[in-house]
C-alpha positions as CSV (number, residue, x, y, z in Angstrom):
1,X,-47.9,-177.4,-78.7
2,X,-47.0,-178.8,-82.5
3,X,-44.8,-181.8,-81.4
4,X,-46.1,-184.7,-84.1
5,X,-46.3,-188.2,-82.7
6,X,-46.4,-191.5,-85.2
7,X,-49.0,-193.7,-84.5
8,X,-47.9,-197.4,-84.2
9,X,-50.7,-199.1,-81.8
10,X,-54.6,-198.5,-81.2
11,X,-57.0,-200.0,-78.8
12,X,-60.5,-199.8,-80.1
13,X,-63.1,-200.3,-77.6
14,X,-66.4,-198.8,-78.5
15,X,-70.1,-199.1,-77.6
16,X,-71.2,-197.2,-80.9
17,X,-69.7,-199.1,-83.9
18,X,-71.2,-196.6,-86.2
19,X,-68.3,-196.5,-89.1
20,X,-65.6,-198.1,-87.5
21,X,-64.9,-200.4,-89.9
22,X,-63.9,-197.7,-92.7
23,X,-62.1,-196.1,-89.9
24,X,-60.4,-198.6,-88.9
25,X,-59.2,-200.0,-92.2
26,X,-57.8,-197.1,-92.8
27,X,-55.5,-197.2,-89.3
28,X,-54.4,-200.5,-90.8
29,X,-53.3,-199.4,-94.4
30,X,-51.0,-196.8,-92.8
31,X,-49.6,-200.2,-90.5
32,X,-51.1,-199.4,-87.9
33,X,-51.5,-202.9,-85.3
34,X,-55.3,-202.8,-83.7
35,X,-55.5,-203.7,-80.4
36,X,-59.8,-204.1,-79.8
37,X,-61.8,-205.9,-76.7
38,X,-64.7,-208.5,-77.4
39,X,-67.4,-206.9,-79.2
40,X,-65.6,-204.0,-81.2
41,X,-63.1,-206.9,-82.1
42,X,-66.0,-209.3,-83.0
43,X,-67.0,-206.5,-85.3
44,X,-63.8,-205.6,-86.9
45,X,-62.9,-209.4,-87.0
46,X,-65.8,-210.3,-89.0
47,X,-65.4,-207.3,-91.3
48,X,-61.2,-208.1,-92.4
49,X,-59.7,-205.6,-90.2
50,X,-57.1,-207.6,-88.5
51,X,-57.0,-207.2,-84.6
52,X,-54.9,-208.9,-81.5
53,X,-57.7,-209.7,-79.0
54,X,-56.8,-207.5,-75.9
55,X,-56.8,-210.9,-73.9
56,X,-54.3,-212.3,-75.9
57,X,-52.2,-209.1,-75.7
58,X,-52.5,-209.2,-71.4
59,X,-52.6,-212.8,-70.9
60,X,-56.1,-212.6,-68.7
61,X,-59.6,-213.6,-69.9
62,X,-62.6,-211.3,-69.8
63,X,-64.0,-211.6,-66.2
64,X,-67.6,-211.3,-65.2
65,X,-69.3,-211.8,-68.4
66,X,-67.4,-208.7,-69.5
67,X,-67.3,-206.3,-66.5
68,X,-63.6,-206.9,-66.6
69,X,-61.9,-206.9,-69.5
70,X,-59.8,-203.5,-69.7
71,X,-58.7,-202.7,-66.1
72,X,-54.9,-204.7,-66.2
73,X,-51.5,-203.3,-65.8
74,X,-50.8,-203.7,-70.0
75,X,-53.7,-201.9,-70.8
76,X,-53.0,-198.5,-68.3
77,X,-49.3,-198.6,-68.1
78,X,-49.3,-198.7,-72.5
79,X,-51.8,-195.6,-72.2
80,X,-50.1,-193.9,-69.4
81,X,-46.2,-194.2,-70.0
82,X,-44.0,-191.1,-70.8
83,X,-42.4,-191.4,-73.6
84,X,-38.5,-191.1,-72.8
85,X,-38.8,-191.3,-69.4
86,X,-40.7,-194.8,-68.6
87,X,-39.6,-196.8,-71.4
88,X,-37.4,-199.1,-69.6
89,X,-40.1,-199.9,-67.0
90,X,-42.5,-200.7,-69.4
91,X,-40.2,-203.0,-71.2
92,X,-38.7,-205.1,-68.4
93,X,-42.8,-206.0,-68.6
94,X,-43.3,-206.5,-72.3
95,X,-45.5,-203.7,-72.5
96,X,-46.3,-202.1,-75.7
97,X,-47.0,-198.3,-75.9
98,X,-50.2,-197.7,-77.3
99,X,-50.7,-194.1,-79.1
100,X,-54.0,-193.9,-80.0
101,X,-57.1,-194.9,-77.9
102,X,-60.4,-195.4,-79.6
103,X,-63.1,-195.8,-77.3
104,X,-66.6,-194.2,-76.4
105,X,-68.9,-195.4,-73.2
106,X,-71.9,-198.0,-72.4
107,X,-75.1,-195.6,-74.0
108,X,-76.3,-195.0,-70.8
109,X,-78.4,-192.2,-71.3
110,X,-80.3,-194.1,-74.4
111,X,-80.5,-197.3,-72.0
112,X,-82.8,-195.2,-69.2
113,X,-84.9,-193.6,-71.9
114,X,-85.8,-197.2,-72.4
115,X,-86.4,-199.2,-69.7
116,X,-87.6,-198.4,-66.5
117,X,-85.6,-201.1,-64.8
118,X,-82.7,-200.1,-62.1
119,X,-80.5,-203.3,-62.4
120,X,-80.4,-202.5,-66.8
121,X,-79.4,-199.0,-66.3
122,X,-76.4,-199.9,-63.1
123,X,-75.2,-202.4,-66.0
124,X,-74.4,-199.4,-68.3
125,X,-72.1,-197.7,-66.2
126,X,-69.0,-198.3,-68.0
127,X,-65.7,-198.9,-65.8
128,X,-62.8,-200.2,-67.7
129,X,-64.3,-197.4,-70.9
130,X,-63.6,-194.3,-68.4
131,X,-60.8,-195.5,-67.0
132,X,-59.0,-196.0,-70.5
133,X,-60.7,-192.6,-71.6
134,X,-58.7,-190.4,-68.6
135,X,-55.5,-191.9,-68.9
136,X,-55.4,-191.5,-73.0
137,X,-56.5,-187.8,-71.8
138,X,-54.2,-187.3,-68.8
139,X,-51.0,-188.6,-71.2
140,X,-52.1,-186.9,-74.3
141,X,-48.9,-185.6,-74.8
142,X,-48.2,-189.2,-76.0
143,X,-51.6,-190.5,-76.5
144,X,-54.7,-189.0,-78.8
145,X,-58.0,-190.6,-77.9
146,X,-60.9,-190.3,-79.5
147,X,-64.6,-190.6,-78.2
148,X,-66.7,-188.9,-80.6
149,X,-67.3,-190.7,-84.6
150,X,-67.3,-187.4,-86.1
151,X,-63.6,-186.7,-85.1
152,X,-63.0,-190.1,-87.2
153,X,-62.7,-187.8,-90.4
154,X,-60.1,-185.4,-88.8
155,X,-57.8,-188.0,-87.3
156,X,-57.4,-189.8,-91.1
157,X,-57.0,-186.5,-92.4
158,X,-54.4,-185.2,-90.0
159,X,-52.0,-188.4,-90.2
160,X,-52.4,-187.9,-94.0
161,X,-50.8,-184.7,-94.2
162,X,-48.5,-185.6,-91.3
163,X,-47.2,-189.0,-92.4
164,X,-49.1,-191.1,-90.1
165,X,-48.5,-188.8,-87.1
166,X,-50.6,-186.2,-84.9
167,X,-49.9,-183.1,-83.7
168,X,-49.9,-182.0,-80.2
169,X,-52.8,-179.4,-80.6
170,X,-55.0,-181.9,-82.3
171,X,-54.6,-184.6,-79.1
172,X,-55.1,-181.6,-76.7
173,X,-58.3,-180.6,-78.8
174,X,-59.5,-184.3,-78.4
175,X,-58.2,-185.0,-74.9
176,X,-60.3,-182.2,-74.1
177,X,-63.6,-183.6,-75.7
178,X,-62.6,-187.1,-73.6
179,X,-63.0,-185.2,-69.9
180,X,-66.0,-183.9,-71.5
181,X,-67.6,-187.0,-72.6
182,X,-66.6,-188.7,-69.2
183,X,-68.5,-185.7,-67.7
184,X,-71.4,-186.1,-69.8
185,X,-71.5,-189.7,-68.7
186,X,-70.8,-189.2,-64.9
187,X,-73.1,-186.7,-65.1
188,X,-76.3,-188.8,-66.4
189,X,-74.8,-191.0,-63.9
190,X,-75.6,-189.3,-60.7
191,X,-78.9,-187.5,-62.2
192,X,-80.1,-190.8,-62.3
193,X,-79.5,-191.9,-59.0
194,X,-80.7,-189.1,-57.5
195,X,-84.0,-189.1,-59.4
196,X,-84.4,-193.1,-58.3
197,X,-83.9,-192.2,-54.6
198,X,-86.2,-192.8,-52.2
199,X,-84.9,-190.7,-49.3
200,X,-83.6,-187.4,-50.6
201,X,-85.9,-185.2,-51.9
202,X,-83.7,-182.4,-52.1
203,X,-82.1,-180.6,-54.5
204,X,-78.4,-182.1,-55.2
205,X,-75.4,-180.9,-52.8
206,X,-73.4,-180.6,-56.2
207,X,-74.7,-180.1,-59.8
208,X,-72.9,-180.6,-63.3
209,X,-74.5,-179.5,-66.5
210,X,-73.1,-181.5,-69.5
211,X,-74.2,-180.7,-73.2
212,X,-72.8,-181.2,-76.4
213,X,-73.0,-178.4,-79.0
214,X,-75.2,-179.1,-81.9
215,X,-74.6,-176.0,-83.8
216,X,-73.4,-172.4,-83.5
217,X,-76.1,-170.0,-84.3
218,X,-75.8,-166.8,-86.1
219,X,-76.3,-164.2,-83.0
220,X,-77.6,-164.2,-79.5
221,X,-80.9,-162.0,-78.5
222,X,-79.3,-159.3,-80.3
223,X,-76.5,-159.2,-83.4
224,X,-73.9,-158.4,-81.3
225,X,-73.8,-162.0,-79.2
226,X,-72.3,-165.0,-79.9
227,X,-74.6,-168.3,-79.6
228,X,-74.7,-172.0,-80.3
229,X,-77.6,-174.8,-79.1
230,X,-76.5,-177.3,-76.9
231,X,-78.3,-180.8,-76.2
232,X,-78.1,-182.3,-72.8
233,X,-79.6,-186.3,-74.6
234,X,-75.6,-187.5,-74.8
235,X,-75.5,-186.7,-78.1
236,X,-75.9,-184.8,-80.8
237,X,-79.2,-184.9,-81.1
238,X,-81.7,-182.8,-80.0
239,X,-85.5,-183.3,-79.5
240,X,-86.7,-180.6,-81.7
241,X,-85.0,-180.8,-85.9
242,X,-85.4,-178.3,-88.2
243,X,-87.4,-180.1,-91.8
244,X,-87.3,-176.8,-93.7
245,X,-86.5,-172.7,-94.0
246,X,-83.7,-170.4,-92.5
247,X,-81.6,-170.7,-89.4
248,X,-82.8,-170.9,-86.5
249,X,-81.8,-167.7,-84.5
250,X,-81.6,-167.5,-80.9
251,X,-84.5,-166.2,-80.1
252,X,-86.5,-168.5,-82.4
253,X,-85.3,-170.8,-79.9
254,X,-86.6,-169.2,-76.7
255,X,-89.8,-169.0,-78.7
256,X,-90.1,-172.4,-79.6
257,X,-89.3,-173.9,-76.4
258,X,-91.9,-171.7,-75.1
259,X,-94.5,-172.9,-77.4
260,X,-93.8,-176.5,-77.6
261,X,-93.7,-176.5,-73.3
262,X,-97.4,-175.4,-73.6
263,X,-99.2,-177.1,-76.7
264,X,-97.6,-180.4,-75.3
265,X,-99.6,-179.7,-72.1
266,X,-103.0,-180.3,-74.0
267,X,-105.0,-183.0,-75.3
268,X,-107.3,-182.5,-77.6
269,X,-106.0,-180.7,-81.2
270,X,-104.4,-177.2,-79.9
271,X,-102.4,-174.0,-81.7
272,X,-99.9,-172.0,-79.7
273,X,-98.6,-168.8,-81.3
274,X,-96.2,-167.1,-79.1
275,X,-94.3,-164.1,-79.6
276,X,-91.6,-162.6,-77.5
277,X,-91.2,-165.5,-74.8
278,X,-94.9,-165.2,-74.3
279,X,-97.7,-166.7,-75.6
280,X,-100.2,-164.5,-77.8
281,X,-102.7,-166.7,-78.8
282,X,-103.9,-170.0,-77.9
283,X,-106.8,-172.4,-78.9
284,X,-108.2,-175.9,-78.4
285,X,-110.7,-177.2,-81.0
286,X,-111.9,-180.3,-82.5
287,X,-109.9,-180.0,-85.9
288,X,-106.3,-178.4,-86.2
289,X,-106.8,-176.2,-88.6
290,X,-110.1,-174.9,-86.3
291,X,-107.8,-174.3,-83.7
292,X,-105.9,-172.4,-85.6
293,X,-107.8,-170.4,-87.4
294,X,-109.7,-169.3,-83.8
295,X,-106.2,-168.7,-82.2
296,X,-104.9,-166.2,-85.1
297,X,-108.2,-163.5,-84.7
298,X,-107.7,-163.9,-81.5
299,X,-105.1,-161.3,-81.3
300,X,-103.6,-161.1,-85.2
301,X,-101.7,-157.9,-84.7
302,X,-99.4,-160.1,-82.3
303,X,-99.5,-163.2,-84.4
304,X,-98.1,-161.4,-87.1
305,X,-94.3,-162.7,-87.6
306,X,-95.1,-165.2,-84.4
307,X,-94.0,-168.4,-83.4
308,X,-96.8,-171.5,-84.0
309,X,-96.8,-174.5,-83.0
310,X,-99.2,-177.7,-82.8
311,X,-99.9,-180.5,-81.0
312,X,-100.8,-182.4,-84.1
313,X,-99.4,-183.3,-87.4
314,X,-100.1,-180.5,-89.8
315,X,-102.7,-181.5,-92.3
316,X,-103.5,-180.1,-95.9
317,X,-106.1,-177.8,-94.8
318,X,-104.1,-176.7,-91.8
319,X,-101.2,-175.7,-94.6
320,X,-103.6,-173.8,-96.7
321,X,-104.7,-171.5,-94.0
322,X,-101.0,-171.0,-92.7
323,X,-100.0,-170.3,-95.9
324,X,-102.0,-167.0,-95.9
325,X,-100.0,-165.1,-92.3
326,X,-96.6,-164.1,-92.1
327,X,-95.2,-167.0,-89.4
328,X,-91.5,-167.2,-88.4
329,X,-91.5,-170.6,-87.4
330,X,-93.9,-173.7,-87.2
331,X,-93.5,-176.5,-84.7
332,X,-95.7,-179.9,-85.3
333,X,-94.9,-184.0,-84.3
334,X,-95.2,-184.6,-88.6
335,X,-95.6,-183.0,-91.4
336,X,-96.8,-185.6,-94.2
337,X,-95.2,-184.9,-97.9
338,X,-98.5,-183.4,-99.7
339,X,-98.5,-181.0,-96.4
340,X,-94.7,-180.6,-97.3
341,X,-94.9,-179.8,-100.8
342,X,-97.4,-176.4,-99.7
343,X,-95.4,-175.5,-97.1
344,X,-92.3,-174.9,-99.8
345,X,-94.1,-172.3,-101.3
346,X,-92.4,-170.6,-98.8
347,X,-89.1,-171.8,-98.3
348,X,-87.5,-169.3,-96.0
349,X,-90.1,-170.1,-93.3
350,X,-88.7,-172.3,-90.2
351,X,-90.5,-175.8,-90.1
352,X,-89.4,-177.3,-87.1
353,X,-90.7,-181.2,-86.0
354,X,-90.3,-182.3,-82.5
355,X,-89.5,-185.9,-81.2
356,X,-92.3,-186.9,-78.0
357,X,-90.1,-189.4,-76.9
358,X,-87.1,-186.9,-76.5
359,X,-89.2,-184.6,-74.6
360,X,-90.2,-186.3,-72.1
361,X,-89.6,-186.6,-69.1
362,X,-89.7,-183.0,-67.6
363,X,-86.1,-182.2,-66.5
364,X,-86.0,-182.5,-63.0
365,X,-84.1,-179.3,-62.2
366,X,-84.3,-176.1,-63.9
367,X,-81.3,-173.8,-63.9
368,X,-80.6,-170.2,-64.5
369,X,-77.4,-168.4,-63.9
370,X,-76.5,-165.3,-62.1
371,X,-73.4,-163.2,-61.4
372,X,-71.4,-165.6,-59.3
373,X,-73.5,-168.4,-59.3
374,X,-76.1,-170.5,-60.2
375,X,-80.3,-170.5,-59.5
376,X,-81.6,-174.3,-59.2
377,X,-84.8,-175.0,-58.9
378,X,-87.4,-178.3,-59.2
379,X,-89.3,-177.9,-62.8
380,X,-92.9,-177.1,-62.5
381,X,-94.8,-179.2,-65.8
382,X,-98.2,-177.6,-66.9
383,X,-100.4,-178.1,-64.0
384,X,-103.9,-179.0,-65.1
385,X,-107.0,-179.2,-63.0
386,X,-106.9,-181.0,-59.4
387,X,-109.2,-182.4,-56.8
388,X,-107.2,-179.9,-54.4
389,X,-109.5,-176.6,-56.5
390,X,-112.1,-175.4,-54.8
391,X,-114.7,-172.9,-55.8
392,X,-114.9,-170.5,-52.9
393,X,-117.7,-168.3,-53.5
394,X,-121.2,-169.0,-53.4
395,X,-122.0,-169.6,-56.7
396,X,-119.7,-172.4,-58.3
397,X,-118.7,-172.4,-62.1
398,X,-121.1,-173.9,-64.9
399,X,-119.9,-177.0,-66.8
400,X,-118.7,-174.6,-69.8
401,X,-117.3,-172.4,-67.2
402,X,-115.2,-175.2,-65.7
403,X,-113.8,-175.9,-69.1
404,X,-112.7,-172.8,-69.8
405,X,-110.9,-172.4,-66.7
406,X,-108.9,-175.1,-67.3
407,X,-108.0,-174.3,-70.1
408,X,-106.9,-170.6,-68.6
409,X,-105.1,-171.9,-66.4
410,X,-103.1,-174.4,-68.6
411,X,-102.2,-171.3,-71.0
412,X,-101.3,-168.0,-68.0
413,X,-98.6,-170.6,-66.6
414,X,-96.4,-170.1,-69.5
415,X,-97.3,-166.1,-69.7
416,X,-94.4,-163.8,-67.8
417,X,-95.6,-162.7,-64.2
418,X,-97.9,-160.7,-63.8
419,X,-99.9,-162.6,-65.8
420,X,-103.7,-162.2,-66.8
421,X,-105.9,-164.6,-69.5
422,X,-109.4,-164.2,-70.8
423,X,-110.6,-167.6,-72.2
424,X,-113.9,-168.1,-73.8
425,X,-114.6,-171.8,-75.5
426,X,-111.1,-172.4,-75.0
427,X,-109.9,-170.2,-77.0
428,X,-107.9,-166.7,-75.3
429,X,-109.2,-163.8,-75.7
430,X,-106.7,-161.1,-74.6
431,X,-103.4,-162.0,-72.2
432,X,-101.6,-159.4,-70.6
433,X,-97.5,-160.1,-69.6
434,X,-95.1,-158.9,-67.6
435,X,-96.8,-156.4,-65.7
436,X,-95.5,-154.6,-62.6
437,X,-99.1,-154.3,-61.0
438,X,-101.5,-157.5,-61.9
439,X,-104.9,-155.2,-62.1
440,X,-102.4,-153.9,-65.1
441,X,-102.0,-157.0,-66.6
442,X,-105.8,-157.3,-66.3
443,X,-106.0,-153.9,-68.7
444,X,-104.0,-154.7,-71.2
445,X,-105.4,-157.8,-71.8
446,X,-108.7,-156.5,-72.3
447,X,-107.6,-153.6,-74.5
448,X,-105.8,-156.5,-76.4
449,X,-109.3,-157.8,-77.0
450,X,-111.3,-154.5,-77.2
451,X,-109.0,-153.9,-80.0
452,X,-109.4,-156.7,-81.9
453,X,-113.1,-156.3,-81.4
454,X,-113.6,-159.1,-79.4
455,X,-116.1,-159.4,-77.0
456,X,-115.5,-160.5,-73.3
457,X,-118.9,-161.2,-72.2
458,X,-119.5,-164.6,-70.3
459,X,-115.5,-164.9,-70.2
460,X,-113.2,-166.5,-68.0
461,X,-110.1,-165.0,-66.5
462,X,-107.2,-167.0,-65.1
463,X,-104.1,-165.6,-63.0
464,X,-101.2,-166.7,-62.1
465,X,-101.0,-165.7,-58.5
466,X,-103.8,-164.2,-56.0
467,X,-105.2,-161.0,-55.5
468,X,-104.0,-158.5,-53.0
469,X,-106.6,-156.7,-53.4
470,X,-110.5,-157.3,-55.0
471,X,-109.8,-154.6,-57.6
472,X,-108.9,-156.9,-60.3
473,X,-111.7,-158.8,-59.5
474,X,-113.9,-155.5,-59.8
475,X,-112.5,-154.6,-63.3
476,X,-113.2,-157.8,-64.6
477,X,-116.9,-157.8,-63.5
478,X,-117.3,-154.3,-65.3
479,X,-116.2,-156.4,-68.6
480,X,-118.9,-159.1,-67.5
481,X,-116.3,-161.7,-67.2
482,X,-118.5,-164.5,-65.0
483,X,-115.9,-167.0,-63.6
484,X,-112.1,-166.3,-62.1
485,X,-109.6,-169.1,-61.6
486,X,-106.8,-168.0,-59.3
487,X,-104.4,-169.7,-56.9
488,X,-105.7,-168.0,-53.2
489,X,-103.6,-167.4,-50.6
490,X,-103.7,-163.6,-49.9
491,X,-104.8,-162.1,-46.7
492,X,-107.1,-160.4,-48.2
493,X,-109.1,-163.4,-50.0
494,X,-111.9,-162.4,-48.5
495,X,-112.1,-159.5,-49.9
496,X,-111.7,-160.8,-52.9
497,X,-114.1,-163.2,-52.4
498,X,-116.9,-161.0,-51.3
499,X,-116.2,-158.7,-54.5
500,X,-117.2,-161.8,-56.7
501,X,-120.1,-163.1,-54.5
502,X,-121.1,-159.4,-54.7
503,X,-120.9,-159.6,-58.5
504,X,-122.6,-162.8,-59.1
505,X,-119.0,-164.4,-60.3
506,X,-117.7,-168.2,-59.0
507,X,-114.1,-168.3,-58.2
508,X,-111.9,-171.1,-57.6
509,X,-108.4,-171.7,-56.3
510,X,-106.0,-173.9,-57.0
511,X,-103.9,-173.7,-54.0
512,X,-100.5,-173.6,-56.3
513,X,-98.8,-170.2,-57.5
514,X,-96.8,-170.0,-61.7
515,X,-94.7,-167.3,-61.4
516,X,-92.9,-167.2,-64.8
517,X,-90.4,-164.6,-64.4
């Protein structure tokens, strides 16, 4: 598909006016005439672009302070005609063919980050936008439209070598990015409505996923896969930048998510070092680099080359400690510039700062696919503690106790089932992932500890799920772990529950399972 076609008219109709004016000067030196709506024409007006006023060019004033502008006969049948077949028709109605369409939506995603009012975000669903949008797309055999800034640059450069023209492959290319974008939009649309529902509580009777690609990345999980990172914000922008280092791989990725999910989830000053899609190593403590420090001998062998990241800006003394460990990748809110300048020394590590506001809220669904489908579930956020716990045995946990359950069970949510944490003074001791049998899980964490010659006396352990049977329970008695923290809900509690009275241990349960698989 190479056939060239000249551009003679654009309609420009935009929400982000982001270099327009360049752009559109440039349509103009080539003779280009500029058909634009009220704002983008204010815009273009004020700047010396020349422009017929769309209302001018139909005959019919903007109608409902704007709601109607677009949506006449001049504007779809110009977008929509065949060239050679309905140029008599358009003609006996002095209808002018337009042959480029400029034109992206109301920012409706950006408008419901903002505001939490209904009748705001219903005003940003654009009508006479999308409407333009699919009929540039549907004739782009005639018509190029463009919807995303960034293909500004290839347009200008394309009628440059072509004489003012564009080539068929080039309007396919951005007739394809159009249905995209309308996706994208219609998408958000319907996410939103659903969300703001008060009668349906179940999960959507159709789903789209719409994301734009950020960047390719240089493999998948392993060297022989092809990956990229998408955004789902609308954009190109993406809640998590990189400030310094090398690429981000894949996996880096999958890490970071997986760290940034959990330190988010706690208040006070906290260090996650994950490695794997797990975490290895977590801490809470009254300074940063505390935190850290206590969350790297808690297990250094698998912190080694690990993913870190913080809940709070990096400080100087924070830098000075990291800059003694191999780390892959560190995640923080801010790095300041005297915290910058250290953290060169090393300039092939991966400094990543994250944006709250883009993080938030938790996505509403969670997807995963499968051969010939697709999993959908509701997201799960970090549970922390509830008035629905209860401590089940006869002895109920300490104050300290109850702090470092807490804080247990905050950090074995985002550890692969079966999953097993020792905490002490809210700091982990030993985790144990991914385990077939949880009273395995419940080994390995302690030789994780027993290893790094850390003692598990007076320690709390927190799983994911119950206990079918007490001997987990058992096991962690003979490491004189005092407290357990488990959701209940096997048919052999009891048993479980006599093993700990038996032992001199409280228990609680939370009522509420974290499988993580």
């Amino acid at each position: 598909m190479n056939n060239h076609i000249k551009i003679s008219r654009a309609l420009i109709s935009v929400s982000d006016k982001n270099e327009l004016v360049p752009f559109a000067q440039k349509l103009t030196d080539w003779g280009i005439e500029i058909l634009s709506t009220g704002g983008s024409g204010k815009h273009l007006r004020e700047a010396g672009v020349p422009i017929v006023e769309v209302a001018h060019y139909t005959g019919m004033l903007e109608m409902m302070g704007g709601r109607v502008k677009t949506l006449h006969p001049k504007i779809h049948a110009a977008l929509l005609c065949r060239r050679g077949v309905d140029d008599d028709e358009i003609a006996q109605h002095d209808i002018l063919p337009i042959d480029l369409l400029v034109v992206n939506l109301y920012p409706f995603l950006s408008v419901i980050r903002q505001t939490h009012q209904f009748n705001e975000a219903i005003e940003q669903i654009d009508i006479g936008g999308v409407a333009m949008l699919r009929a540039a797309a549907k004739n782009h055999q005639a018509v190029a439209v463009v919807t995303e800034m960034s293909d500004y640059t290839l347009v200008l450069d394309e009628m440059q070598q072509l004489q003012g023209a564009l080539s068929g492959d080039t309007r396919r290319q951005l007739a394809s990015k159009a249905f995209a974008h309308a996706a994208q939009t219609d998408h958000a649309i319907s996410s939103y409505l659903a969300q703001t529902s008060d009668h349906d509580t179940s999960l959507p009777h159709k789903i789209q996923i719409a994301a734009c690609k950020v960047r390719d990345l240089p493999y998948g999980e392993n060297p022989h896969q092809k990956a990229a990172l998408y955004t789902t914000s609308g954009d190109d922008s993406c809640a998590i930048r990189q400030h310094q280092g090398k690429p981000m791989s894949y996996n880096n990725y999958i890490d970071a998510n997986c760290a940034l999910t959990l330190v988010t989830a706690f208040d006070q000053p906290t260090c996650v070092i994950v490695k794997h899609a797990n975490p290895c190593a977590v801490a809470s403590a009254p300074l940063l680099h505390t935190a850290y420090q206590q969350a790297y001998q808690a297990d250094p062998i698998s912190s080694f080359g690990g993913i870190i990241a913080f809940n709070r800006p990096i400080d100087v003394e924070t830098a000075q400690a990291l800059q003694k460990h191999f780390i892959e990748v560190l995640i923080a809110p801010a790095v300041d510039e005297q915290t910058s300048a250290l953290l060169r020394a090393k300039p092939n590590r991966r400094v990543l700062i994250y944006d709250t506001t883009l993080l938030n809220p938790v996505p509403a669904i969670e997807y995963r696919t499968m051969r010939g489908g697709i999993l959908a579930q509701s997201a799960q956020p970090i549970e922390a503690a509830s008035d629905q716990w209860e401590a089940v045995t006869d002895r109920s946990p300490t104050p300290d106790e109850w702090r470092d359950l807490i804080f247990g069970w905050r950090v074995v949510q985002m550890v692969k089932s079966n999953a097993i944490v020792y905490a002490k003074n809210e700091t982990t001791l030993g985790i144990g992932a991914g385990q077939m049998s949880r009273i395995f899980s419940a080994k390995i964490a302690a030789t994780k500890a027993q290893e790094g010659q850390t003692q598990l006396t007076k320690s709390v352990l927190a799983s994911d799920a119950f206990f079918p049977y007490p001997d987990t329970v058992d096991f962690a008695a003979s490491l004189q772990i005092t407290a357990i923290i488990q959701p209940g809900g096997s048919k052999k509690d009891n048993d479980s529950i006599a093993a700990a009275n038996k032992h001199g241990m409280a228990m609680v349960f939370t009522s509420t399972r974290h499988f993580r698989h």
